[in-house]
Phi, psi and omega in degrees: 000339176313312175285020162252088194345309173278018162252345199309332186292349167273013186183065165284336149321295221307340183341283188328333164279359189284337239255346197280150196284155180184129185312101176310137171205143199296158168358133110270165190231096190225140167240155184239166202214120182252128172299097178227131170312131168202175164301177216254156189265173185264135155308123171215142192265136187225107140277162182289149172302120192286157152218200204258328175194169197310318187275032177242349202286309188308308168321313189293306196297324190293301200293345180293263183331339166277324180272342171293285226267300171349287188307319193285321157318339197265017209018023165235349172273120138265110201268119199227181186228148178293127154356123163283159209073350184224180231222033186175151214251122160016162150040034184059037164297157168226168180237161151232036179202171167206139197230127172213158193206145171227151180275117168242161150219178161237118193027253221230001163288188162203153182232130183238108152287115178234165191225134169243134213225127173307154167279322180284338187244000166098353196277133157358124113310303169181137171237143181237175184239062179340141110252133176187172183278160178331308187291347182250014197275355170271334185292301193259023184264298148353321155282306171289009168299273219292294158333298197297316182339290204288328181278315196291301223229357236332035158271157214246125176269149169266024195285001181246010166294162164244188194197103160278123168219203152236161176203144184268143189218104192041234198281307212279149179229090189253167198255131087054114152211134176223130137008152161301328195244030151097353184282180200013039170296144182225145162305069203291331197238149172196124143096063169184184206240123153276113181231187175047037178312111175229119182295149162224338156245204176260020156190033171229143160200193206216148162204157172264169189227090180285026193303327173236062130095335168263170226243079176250181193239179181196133173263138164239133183254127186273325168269353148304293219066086177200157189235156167220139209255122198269302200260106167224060164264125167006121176088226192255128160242112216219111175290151181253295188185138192246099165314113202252333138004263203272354178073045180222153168236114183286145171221170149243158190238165149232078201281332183248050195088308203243113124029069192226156175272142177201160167269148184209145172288156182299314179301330147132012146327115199275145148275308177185163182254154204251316213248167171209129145153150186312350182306171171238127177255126177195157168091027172292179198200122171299107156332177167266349182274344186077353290203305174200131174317174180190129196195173204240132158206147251230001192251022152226089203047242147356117175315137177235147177266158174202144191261135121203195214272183191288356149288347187079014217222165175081009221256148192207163181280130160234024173218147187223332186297115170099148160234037180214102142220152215197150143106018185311160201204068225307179192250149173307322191279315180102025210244337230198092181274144185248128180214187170251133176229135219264087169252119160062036163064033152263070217309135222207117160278149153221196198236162177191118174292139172285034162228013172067359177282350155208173184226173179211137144278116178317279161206138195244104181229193178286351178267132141320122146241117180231169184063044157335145168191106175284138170288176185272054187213022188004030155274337181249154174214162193243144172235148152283187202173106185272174194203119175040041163110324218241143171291132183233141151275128186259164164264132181219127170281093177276021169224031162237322238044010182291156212244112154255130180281112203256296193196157163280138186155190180210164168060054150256156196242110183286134171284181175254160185317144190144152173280089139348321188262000000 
């Protein structure tokens, strides 16, 4: 748990341990499953995707099966198939929807017509028109996901996210970005030690660096291709949470020694400083409202979290349960904080309303979890989870607990909605 960059500021010696070596291993795609009560999934019929000839088939076949796993990711969809030869599903099942489609092209364009059809009565739900190039047919299977989401449930989907991480490679912990569902992970970083990866758009995020030897912080433009070192000031710099509201990033510094939260501008502007006091503060996190923060500080011992406001002003305690909690994570609806808590040398995700009136446990097993990042459908959160030792990001259903295992690594940051690419 030492290495996750918004508590480092609670234990900054420990840095120095992110630095231990550990063996790198490529994407998996494993979804894995916990017994928890939850609602019942929706059923929907996925036909295979048609094409205009043969040589469309593989295509038509690959976006059929990325769009099968899209749906089944959203933990709300069951996503099923007909009888082969037939209009009509096992055991007298019924659905309530059906997505069927076909891949045409023209010279180096390629087209995908798709349809979502009530089931009992065949009528149209909606049809779109695709166009793209070859290389993106993963992209636009991912978009009619997220579309079928929105027209079925009118929830807004997450199959065009990315996912930021670090994951160690010999002395060095360098950063990450894969697909939501673990696919075009690519290398951003080499051959230095990296922590704290924070989105603040669909193509900016912030990360710290030792690259010179301090704890500096850096914006990165993905679509620029450009790095900017924002933050080098003495000591530790550590992005936290960005607000897009107001264009501020919360951090931590430590300029006079001790561990205090401040807003700072993308260029690397101080706006104000939030916290003063001998305590060490860190791990702020933005309400959605901009309105108020949420953050770990130390100063009736034990780490804790405690709110105030976008002034620094109001600040109250909001976990009394427990003397180890750390790593908050406030939820996109703002209904909900997600942090970690330390039982019986077990890391615990748990849940908490920002007025403290009830809590949750996530799920309770023998594992660890740590570094919550919720994705923006705020149902899911992306996490670690060591597994034989070695760190994983896992994907979490927080109202099934079901576990999907995304890459090896650690400390992640889900982006927020937009086409990355």
């Amino acid at each position: 748990m030492i290495d996750k960059i918004k508590k480092t500021a609670y234990a900054a010696a420990l840095l120095a341990a992110i630095v231990q070596a550990g063996p790198a291993a490529g994407q998996t795609d494993i979804h894995l499953s916990t017994e928890k009560p939850g609602g019942g999934l929706v059923p929907i019929v996925v036909r295979d995707l048609g094409s205009t000839n043969e040589k469309l088939a593989g295509t038509a076949s690959y976006m059929t099966g990325v769009l099968l796993k899209d749906l089944l990711y959203t933990s709300i969809f069951d996503p099923l198939r007909f009888e082969s030869g037939t209009d009509g599903l096992s055991g007298g099942r019924t659905a309530t929807a059906i997505v069927e489609g076909t891949v045409s092209a023209e010279g180096e364009r390629y087209y995908l017509d798709a349809k979502l059809l009530d089931y009992t009565s065949r009528e149209v739900i909606f049809s779109k028109r695709y166009s793209f190039v070859e290389a993106a047919k993963r992209t636009v299977a991912h978009h009619l996901s997220d579309e079928i989401l929105f027209f079925l449930m009118g929830e807004k989907g997450v199959a065009t996210t990315r996912i930021l991480f670090t994951r160690r490679d010999g002395r060095h912990k360098n950063l990450h970005v894969a697909d939501y569902d673990g696919f075009a992970e690519r290398k951003i970083t080499g051959g230095e030690l990296v922590v704290s990866p924070e989105w603040l758009d669909a193509q900016r995020f912030c990360f710290t660096s030792y690259r010179r030897e301090n704890p500096d912080c850096y914006l990165m433009d993905l679509a620029a291709n450009t790095r900017t070192n924002i933050s080098h000031r003495q000591g530790i710099n550590i992005a936290g949470s960005w607000f897009q509201g107001s264009g501020e990033l919360a951090m931590t510094l430590s300029l006079k020694g001790n561990s205090e939260i401040y807003l700072i501008k993308p260029d690397g502007e101080i706006v104000r400083r939030l916290t003063d006091n001998r305590a060490i503060d860190c791990s702020p996190s933005w309400a959605p409202n901009g309105r108020e923060l949420v953050f770990v500080s130390d100063r009736t011992g034990g780490p804790q979290l405690y709110i105030m406001d976008n002034y620094g002003g109001n600040t109250r305690r909001l976990t009394f349960n427990g003397t180890y909690n750390t790593s908050p994570a406030w939820s996109p609806s703002g209904d909900m904080i997600a942090y970690v808590s330390r039982v019986g040398g077990i890391f615990q995700l748990s849940l908490i309303a920002p007025d403290g009136k009830w809590e949750d446990t996530v799920f309770e097993n023998q594992m660890s979890c740590e570094d919550p990042s919720w994705a923006p459908d705020g149902r899911h959160i992306a996490a670690t989870v060591k597994y034989g030792g070695k760190p994983w990001i896992v994907i979490i259903d927080v109202e099934t607990g079901n576990l999907r295992r995304l890459a090896e690594g650690e400390t992640a940051s889900w982006s927020p909605l937009g086409d990355l690419r």
